[in-house]
Structures are given as C-alpha cells and as structure tokens.
C-alpha positions in Angstrom: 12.6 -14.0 -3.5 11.5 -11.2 -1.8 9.4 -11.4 1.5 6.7 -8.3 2.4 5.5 -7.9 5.8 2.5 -5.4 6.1 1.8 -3.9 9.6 -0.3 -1.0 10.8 -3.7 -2.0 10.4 -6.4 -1.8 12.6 -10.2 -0.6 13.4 -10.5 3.3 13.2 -13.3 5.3 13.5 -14.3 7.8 10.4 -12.2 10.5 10.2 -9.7 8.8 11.7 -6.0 8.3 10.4 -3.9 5.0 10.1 0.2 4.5 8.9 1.0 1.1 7.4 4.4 -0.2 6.9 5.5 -3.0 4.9 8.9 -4.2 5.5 10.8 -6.2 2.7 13.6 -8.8 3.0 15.7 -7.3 0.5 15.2 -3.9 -1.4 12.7 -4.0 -4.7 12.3 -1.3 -7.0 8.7 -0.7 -7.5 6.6 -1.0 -4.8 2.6 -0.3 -3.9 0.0 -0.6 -2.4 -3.3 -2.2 -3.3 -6.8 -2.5 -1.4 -9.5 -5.5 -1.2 -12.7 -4.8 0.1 -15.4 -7.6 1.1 -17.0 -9.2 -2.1 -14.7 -6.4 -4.8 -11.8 -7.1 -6.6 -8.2 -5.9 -5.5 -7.8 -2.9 -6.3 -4.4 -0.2 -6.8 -4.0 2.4 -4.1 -1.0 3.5 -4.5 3.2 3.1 -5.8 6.7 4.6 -5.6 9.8 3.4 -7.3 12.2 4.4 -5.3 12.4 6.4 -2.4 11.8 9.9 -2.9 10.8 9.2 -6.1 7.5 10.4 -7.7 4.1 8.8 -5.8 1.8 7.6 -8.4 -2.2 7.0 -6.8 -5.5 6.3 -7.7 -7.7 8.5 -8.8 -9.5 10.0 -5.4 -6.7 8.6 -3.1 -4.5 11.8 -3.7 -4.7 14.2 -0.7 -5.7 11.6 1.3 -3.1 9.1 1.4 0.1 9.9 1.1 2.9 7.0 -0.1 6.3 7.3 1.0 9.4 4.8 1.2 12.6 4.5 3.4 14.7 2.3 1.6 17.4 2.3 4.2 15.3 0.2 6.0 13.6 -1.6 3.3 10.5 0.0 4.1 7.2 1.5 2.5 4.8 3.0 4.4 0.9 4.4 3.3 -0.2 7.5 5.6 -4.0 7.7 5.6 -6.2 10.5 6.9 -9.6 11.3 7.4 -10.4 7.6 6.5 -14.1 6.3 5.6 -15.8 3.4 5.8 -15.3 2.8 2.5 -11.7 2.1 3.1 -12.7 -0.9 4.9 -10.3 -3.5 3.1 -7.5 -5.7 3.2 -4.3 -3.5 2.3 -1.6 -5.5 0.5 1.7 -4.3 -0.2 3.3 -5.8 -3.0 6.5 -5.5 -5.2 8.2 -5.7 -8.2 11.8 -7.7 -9.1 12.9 -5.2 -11.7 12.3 -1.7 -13.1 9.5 -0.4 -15.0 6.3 -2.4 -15.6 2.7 -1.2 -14.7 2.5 0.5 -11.4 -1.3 0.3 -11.1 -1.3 -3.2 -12.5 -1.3 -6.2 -10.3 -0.6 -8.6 -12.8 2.9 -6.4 -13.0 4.0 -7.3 -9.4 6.3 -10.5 -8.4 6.0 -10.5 -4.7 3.0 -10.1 -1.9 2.3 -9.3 1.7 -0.2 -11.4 3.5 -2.3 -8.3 3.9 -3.2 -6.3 6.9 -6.9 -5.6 8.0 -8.3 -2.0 7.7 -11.6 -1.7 9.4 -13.3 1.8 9.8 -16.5 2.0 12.1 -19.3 4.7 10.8 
C-alpha cells in the first residue's frame, strides 16, 4: 500500500502561480495528477513515470503547468502559473503499483491523495 500526501494548495488570485507536492510512503512508478472542479467529473492534469522521465499533460495544460518528480524523496510536484479561475478544483495526486497502464486514465491508478484545495479569485 502506498500512502499520497498532497500539499501546496491554496486561494490565489488570477494570474497567480501555485507548487503542489505530493509525498508518497514508498516510491510508485507512474504518478499524476488529476483535477475536480465543483459539480464536473475528475479530470487528468498531468503524469510522469519516473523522474526525469517524459511529462505527459492534458491538452491546454502544457506551458502552463509544468510536472516534475524527485524520487529521492518520494516526491511529485505540479508547478502552476498564470492560473485562472477555472482551475478552481480539488487537485489529487494519485499513483500506480506497476509500470505501464493509462496515464490519463483514472481507472489505471491504485492509490489516492485526499486532495488539496485550489481556489483562484477573479
């Protein structure tokens, strides 16, 4: 079992930029983030599997948030700039137990974060 621990979020103004950080209890292979705005389904934001390794996003998330993982430290972080009040959403970080799988597909993760709260004010 692998624990995920989501910090960094917060109320930002638009424009505004905003690092999270999801710490893990043991080291995963594919991680990523994913987004749940009020009253919308979750949604992929963004994955890596490994550190260093290529950054898969969204479609309109490139250029403005940037993935990037420390695995020394069991860490993934999600750099976001120039943020919108449509990025108002819960941000989960979520992981998978072995390689490969769907990296834009929830279903296609094992473990969770609890979330952290993104709001940005207009």
């Amino acid at each position: 079992q692998v624990q995920l621990v989501e910090s960094g979020g917060g109320l930002v103004q638009t424009g505004g930029s905003l690092r999270l950080s999801c710490v893990a209890s043991a080291l995963p292979t594919t991680m990523g983030w994913f987004r749940q705005a009020p009253g919308k389904e979750r949604e992929f934001v963004a994955a890596m599997y490994r550190s260093g390794g290529t950054p898969f996003y969204a479609d309109g998330k490139e250029g403005r948030f940037a993935i990037s993982r420390d695995d020394a430290k069991n860490t993934m972080y999600l750099q976001m700039y120039d943020l919108d009040p449509e990025d108002t959403a819960i941000y989960y970080c979520a992981a998978r137990r072995t390689l490969g799988g769907r990296y834009y597909s929830m279903d296609d993760y094992d473990f969770w974060g609890q979330g952290t709260q993104v709001t940005v004010s207009s």
